[in-house]
C-alpha positions as CSV (number, residue, x, y, z in Angstrom):
1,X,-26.0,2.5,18.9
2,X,-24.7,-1.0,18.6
3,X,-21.7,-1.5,21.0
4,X,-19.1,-4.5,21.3
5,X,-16.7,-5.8,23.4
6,X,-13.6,-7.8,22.3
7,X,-11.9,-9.5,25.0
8,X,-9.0,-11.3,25.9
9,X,-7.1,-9.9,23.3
10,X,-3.3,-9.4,22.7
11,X,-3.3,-5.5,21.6
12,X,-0.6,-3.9,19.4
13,X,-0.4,-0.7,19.9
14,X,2.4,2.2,19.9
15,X,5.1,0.2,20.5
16,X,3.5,-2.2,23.2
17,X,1.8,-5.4,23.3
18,X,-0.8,-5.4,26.1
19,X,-3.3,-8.2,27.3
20,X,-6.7,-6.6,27.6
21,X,-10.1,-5.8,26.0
22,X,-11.1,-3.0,23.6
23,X,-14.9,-1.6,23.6
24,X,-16.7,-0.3,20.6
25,X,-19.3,2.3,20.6
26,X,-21.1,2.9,17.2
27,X,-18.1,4.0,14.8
28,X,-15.7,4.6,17.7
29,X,-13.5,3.2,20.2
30,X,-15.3,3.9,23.4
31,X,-12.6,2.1,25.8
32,X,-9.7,-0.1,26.6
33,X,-8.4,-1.4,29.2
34,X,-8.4,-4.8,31.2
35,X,-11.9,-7.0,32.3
36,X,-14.5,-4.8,30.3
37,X,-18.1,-5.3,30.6
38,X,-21.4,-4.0,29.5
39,X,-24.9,-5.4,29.9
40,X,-25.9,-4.7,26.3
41,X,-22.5,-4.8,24.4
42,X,-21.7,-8.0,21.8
43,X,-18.7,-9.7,23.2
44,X,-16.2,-11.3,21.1
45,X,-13.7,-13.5,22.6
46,X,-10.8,-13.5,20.6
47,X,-8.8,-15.8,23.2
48,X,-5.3,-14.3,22.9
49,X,-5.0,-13.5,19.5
50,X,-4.1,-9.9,18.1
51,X,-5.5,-7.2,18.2
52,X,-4.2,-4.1,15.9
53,X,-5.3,-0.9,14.2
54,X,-6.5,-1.6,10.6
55,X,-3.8,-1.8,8.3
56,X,-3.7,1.6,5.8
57,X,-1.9,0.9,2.7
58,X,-1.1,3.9,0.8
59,X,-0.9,2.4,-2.4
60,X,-2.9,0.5,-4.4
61,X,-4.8,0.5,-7.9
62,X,-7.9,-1.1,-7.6
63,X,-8.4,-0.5,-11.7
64,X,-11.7,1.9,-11.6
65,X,-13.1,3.3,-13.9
66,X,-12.1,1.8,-16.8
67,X,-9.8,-1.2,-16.4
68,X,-12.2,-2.8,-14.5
69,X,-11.8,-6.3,-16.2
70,X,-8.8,-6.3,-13.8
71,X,-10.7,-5.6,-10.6
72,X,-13.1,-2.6,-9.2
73,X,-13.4,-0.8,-6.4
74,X,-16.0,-3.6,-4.9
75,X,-14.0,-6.5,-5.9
76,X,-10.7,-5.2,-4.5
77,X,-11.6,-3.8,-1.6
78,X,-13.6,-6.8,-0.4
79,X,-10.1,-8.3,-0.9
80,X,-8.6,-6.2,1.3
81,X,-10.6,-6.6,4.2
82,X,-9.8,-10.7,4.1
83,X,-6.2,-9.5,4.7
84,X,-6.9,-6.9,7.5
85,X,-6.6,-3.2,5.3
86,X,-9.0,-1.3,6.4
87,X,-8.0,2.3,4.5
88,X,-6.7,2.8,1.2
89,X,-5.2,5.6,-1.2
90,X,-5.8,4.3,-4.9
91,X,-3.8,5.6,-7.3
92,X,-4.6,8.2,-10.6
93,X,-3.4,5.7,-13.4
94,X,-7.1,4.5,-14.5
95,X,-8.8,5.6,-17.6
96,X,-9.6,8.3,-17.2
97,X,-6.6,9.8,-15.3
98,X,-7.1,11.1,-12.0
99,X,-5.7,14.4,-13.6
100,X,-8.7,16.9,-12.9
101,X,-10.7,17.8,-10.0
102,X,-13.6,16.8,-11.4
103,X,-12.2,13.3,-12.6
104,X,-11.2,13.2,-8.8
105,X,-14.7,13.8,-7.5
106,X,-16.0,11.3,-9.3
107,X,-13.6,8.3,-8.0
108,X,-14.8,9.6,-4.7
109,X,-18.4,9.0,-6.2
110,X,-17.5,5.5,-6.7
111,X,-15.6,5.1,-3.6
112,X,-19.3,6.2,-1.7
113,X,-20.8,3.6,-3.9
114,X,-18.8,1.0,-3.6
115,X,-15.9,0.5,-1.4
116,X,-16.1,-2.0,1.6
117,X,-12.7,0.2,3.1
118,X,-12.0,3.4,4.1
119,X,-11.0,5.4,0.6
120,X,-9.2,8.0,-0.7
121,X,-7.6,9.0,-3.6
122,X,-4.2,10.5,-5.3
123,X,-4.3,13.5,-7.7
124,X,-2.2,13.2,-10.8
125,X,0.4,15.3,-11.7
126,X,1.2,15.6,-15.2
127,X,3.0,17.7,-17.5
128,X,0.3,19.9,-18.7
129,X,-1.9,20.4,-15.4
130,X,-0.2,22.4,-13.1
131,X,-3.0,25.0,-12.9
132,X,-5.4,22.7,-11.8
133,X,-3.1,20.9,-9.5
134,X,-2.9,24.5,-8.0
135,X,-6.9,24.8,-6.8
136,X,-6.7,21.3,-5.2
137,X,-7.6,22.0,-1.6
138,X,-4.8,20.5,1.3
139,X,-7.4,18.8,2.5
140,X,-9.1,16.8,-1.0
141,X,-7.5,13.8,-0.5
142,X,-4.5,11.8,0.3
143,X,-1.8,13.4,-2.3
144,X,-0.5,14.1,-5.5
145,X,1.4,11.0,-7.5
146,X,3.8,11.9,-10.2
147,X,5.3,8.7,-12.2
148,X,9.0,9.9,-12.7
149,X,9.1,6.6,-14.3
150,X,6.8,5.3,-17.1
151,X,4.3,2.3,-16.0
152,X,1.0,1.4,-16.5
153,X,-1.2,4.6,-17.9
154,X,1.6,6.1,-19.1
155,X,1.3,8.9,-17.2
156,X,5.1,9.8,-17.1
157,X,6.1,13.7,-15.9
158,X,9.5,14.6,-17.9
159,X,9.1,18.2,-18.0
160,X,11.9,19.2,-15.7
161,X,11.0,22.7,-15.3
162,X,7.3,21.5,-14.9
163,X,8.7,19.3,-12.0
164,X,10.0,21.8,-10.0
165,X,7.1,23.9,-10.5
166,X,4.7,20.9,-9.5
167,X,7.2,20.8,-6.2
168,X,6.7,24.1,-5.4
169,X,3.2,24.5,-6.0
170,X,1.8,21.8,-3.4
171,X,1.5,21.6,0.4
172,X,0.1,18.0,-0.2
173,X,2.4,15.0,-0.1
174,X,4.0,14.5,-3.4
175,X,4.1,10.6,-3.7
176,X,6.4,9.4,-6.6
177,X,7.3,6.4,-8.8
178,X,11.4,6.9,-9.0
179,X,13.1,5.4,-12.5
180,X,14.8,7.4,-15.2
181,X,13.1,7.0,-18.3
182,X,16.1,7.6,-20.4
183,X,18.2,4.8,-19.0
184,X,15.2,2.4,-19.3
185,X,14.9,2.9,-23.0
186,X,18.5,2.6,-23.5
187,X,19.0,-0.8,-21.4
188,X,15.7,-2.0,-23.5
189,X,17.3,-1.3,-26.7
190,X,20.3,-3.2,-25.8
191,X,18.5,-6.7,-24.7
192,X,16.7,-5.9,-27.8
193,X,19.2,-6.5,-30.0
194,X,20.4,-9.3,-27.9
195,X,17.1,-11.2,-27.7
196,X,14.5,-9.6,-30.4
197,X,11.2,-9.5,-29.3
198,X,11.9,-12.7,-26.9
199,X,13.6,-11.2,-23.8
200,X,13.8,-13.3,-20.9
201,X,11.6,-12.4,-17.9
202,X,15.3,-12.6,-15.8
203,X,16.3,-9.5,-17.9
204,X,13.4,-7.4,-16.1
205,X,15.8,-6.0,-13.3
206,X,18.4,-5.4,-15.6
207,X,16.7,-3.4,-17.7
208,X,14.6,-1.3,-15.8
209,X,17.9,-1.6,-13.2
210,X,19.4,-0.4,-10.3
211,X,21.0,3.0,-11.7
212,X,17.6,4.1,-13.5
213,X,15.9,3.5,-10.0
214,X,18.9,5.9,-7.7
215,X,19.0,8.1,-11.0
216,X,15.5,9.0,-10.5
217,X,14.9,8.8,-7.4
218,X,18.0,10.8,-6.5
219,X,16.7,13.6,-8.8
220,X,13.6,13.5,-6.8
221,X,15.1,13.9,-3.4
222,X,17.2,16.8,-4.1
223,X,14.6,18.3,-5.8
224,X,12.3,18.4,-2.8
225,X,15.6,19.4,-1.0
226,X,15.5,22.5,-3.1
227,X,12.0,23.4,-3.1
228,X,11.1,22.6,0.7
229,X,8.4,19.9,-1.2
230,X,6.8,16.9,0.7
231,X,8.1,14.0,-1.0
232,X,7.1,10.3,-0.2
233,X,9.1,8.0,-2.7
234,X,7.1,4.6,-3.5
235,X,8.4,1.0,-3.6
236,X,12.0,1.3,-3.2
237,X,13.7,-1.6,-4.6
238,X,17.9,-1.0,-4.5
239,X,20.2,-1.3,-1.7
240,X,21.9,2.0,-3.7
241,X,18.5,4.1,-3.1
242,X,18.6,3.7,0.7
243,X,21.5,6.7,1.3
244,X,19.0,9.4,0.2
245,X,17.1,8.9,3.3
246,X,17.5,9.4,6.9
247,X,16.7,7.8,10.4
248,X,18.2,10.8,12.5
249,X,14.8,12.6,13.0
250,X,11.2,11.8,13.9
251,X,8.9,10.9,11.1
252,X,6.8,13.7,11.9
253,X,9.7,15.9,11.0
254,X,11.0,14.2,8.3
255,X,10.2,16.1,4.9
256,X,11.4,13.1,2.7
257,X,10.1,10.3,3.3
258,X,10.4,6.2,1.8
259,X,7.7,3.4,1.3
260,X,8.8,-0.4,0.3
261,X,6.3,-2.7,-1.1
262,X,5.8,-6.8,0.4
263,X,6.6,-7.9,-2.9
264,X,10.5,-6.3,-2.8
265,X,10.3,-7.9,0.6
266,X,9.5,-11.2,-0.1
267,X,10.5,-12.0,-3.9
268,X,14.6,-11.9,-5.6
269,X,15.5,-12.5,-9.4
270,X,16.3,-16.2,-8.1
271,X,12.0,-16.2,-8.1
272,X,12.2,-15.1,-11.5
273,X,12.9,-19.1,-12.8
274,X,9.9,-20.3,-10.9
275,X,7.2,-17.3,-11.2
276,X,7.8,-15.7,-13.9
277,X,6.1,-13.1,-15.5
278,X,3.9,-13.6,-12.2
279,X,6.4,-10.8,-10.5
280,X,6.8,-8.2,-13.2
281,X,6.7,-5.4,-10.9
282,X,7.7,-1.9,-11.9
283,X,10.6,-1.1,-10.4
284,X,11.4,-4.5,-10.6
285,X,12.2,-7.3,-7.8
286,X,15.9,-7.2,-7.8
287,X,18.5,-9.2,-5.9
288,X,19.0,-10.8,-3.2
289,X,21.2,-8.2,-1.5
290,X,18.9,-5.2,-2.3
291,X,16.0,-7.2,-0.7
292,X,18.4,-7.4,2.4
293,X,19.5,-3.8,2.6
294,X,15.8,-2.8,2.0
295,X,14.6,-5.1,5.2
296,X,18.1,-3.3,7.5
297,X,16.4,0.2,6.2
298,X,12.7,-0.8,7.1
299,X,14.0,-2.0,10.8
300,X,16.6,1.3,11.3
301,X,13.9,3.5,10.0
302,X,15.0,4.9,6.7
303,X,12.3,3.4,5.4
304,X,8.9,4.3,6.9
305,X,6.0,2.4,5.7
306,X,5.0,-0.9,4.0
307,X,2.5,-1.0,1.4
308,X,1.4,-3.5,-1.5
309,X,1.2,-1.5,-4.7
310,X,-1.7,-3.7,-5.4
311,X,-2.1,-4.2,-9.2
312,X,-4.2,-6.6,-11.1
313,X,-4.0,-8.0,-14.2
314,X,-5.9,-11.0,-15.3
315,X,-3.9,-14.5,-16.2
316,X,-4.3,-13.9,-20.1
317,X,-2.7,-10.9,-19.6
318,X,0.8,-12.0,-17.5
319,X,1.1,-14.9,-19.3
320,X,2.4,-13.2,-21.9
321,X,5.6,-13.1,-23.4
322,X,8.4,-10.2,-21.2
323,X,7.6,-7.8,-23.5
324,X,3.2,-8.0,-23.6
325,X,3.3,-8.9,-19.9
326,X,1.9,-5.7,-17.7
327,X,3.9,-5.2,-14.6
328,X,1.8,-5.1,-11.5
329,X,0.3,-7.7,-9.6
330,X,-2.4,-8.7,-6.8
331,X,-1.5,-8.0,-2.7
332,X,-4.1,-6.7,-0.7
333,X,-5.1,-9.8,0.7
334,X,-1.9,-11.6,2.0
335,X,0.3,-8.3,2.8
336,X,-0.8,-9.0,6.8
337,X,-0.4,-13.0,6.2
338,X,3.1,-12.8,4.5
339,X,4.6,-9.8,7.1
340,X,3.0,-12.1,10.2
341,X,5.1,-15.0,8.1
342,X,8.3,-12.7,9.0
343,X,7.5,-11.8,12.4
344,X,7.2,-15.1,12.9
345,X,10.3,-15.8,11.5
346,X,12.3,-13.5,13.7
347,X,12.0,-11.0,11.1
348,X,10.4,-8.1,12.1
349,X,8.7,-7.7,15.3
350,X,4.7,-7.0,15.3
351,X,4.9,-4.0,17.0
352,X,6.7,-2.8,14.1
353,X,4.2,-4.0,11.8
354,X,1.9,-1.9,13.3
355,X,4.0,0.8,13.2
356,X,4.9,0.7,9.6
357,X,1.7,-0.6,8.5
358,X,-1.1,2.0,10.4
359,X,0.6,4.3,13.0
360,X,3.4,5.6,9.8
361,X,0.8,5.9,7.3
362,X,-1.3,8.0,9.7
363,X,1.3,10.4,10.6
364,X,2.9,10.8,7.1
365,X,-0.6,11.9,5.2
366,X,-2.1,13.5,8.4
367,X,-5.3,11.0,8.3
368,X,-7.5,12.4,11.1
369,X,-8.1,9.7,14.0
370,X,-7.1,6.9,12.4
371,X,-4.5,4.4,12.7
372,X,-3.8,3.7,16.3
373,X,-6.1,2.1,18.9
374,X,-7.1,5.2,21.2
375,X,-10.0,6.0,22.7
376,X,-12.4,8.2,20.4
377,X,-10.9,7.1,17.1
378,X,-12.7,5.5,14.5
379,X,-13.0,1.4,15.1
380,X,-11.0,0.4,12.4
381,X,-9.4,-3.1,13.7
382,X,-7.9,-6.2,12.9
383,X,-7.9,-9.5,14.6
384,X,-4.8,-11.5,13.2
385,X,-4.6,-15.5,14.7
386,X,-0.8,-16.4,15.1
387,X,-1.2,-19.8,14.4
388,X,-4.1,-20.9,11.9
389,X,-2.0,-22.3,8.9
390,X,-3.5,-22.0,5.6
391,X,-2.8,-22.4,1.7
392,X,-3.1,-19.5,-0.7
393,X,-5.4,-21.7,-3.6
394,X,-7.8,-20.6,-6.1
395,X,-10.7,-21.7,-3.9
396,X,-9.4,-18.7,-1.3
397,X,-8.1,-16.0,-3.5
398,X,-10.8,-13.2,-3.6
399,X,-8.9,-10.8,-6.3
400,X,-11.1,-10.7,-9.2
401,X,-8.7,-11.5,-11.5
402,X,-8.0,-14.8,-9.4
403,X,-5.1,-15.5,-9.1
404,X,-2.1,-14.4,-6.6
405,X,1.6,-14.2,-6.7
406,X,1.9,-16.2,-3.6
407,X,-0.3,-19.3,-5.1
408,X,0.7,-22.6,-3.6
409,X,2.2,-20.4,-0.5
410,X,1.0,-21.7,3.4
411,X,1.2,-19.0,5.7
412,X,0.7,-19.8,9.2
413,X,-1.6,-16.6,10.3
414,X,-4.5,-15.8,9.3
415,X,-7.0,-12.8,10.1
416,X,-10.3,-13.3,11.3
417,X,-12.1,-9.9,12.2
418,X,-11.4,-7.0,10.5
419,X,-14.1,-3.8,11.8
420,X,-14.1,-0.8,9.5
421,X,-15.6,2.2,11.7
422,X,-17.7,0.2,14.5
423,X,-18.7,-2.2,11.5
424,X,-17.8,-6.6,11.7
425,X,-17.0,-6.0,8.1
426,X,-15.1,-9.8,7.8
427,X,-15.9,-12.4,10.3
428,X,-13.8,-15.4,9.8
429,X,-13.8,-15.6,6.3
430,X,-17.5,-13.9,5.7
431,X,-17.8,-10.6,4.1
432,X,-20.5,-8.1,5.3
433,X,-22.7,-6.6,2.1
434,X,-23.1,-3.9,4.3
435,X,-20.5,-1.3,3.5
436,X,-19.7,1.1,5.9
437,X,-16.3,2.8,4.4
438,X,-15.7,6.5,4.3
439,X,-14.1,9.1,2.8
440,X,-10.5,9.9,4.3
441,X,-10.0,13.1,6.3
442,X,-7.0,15.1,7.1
443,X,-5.7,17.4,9.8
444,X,-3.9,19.7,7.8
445,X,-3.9,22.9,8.7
């Protein structure tokens, strides 16, 4: 059983920073604590740097089967181990839908096969599959996704009685994508007939705006208020939205709970001049002030994880006009660079980070000994360098649809070991072929 000891790190952990070393055993954490040794262990000397759980980012779509021009379970999650994500939940919107059992068994077939991270994957709710949302076992995988909201896959649920019975059907999380539909299409038809088929790419947050986000997403909350449902909502993106949630109770107590996405962190409509098309996002980036109510929520707790709703479309494909462009974009690999970017900034702190990024996760979808540096859980680690300043280029973007929103961006961290059960799955910039990822399990009862 291999074994390795890294020393001399910084480790972020549960609210604490603490200088010591970490020992791995095989797939596990076999000890920490200060001046390990062992006469047959590896020893990595990381020399001060950080040391944190593996990030676990509950949202991304990593295109397979079927849109795999975009990017593939291989080719994505390779991606995300360069930017310290060592779990992920990929999301039903691929063709096929995620919409059976069967269709679910078969991503996890693929996940087996390919994926370089930890895996698993979210059911799809529709409104014609409630009886086989019903034999889905707790414990299958990560959730259930509804898309309140039309996006890519059009996989929107509208059925309101269908709703509630999907709410009151399923233990399971019930992760959704918040914007009314209804005012969508009527704020479309009006730039419309302002612009024709040429809408500016500033019109975005306008049309798919600020009320069709709380409309939705306030339907969503009380509806789980009425039915005693688990609802996470994804990637808020309005100041409005952040008075349906609550920082007054634990997490693990917390019923409803709220996820915001690094590019609602990071981006405003003033980036809208300069990127473009580049970040189309559904919702969309918004202004300035909803970006700064989103960041008080995330540090008062309202807001209880940070994700990337990773996305990829190839350059042919954005660089269409408003109305061809796909929303969505690449973010697995520079979610840890850009948050480190704000930590360093005065921001956030990084004991936060890891908090919203692995321990939040862990506790909201009840992922079984992952997500915190303790003795006996899986080795799933990051090693993050403070000060290693680097460009985001072409020659460094490992998205297969290569390119990135954040092109021509320097950050000023950079990871440099990320293990994935016991495994040195990225070593300063080299990927392992060796793929050691496994399926997700829960403690659910």
């Amino acid at each position: 059983m291999s074994s390795t000891i890294i020393k001399n790190a910084r480790i972020v952990n549960e609210g604490t920073i603490t200088e010591g070393d970490l020992q791995v055993e095989g797939e596990r954490i076999l000890r920490i604590g200060p001046s390990l040794s062992s006469p047959t262990a590896r020893v990595i000397d990381i020399d001060g740097k950080y040391l944190m759980p593996g990030i676990i980012d509950d949202q991304v779509h990593f295109r397979e089967p079927g849109l795999t021009h975009k990017g593939d379970i291989y080719s994505e999650s390779r991606a995300a181990l360069a930017g310290g994500i060592t779990t992920y939940m990929e999301q039903p919107n691929t063709v096929p839908q995620t919409t059976t059992i069967e269709k679910l068994e078969e991503k996890f077939r693929m996940g087996a096969r390919s994926s370089f991270a930890n895996y698993s994957f979210l059911f799809g709710g529709t409104n014609d599959n409630l009886e086989e949302l019903k034999k889905l076992d707790r414990n299958a995988c990560s959730g259930v996704k509804l898309f309140l909201g039309s996006s890519t896959g059009n996989m929107l649920v509208d059925d309101e009685v269908v709703l509630e019975q999907i709410f009151s059907n399923t233990e399971m999380v019930i992760s959704a994508h918040c914007e009314d539909e209804t005012t969508i299409r009527e704020n479309l038809e009006r730039y419309r007939e302002k612009y024709g088929d040429d809408i500016p790419i500033k019109c975005h947050p306008l049309i798919r705006s600020e009320e069709a986000c709380y409309l939705s997403s306030s339907k969503a909350v009380a509806l789980a208020e009425k039915t005693g449902a688990r609802l996470h909502v994804f990637h808020l993106s309005t100041g409005k939205e952040m008075s349906l949630f609550t920082n007054e109770i634990p997490l693990e107590e917390k019923k409803i709970t709220a996820e915001v996405c690094l590019h609602h962190l990071w981006f405003s409509d003033e980036d809208y001049e300069s990127r473009g098309t580049h970040i189309k996002w559904n919702p969309a980036v918004k202004k300035a002030s909803d970006r700064k109510a989103l960041w008080e929520a995330l540090l008062d707790g309202k807001i209880d994880v940070i994700a990337t709703d990773h996305a990829p479309h190839t350059l042919e494909e954005k660089d269409q006009k408003y109305l061809k462009a796909p929303s969505g974009g690449p973010l697995v690999q520079h979610l840890l660079p850009a948050m480190m970017e704000k930590m360093l900034d005065g921001k956030i702190s990084v004991e936060m980070m890891v908090t919203k990024m692995c321990h939040n996760p862990a506790i909201l979808f009840q992922i079984k000994e992952r997500g915190y540096l303790r003795e006996g859980y899986y080795a799933d680690l990051t090693v993050v360098d403070p000060s290693d300043p680097w460009q985001v280029g072409k020659e460094n973007i490992l998205y297969k649809c290569g390119w990135s929103p954040f092109e021509g961006t320097g950050f000023r961290s950079r990871v440099t070991h990320t293990f994935v059960n016991g495994h040195l799955a990225f070593d300063n910039g080299t990927i392992s072929e060796e793929r050691k990822a496994k399926r997700l399990t829960f403690n659910r009862p």
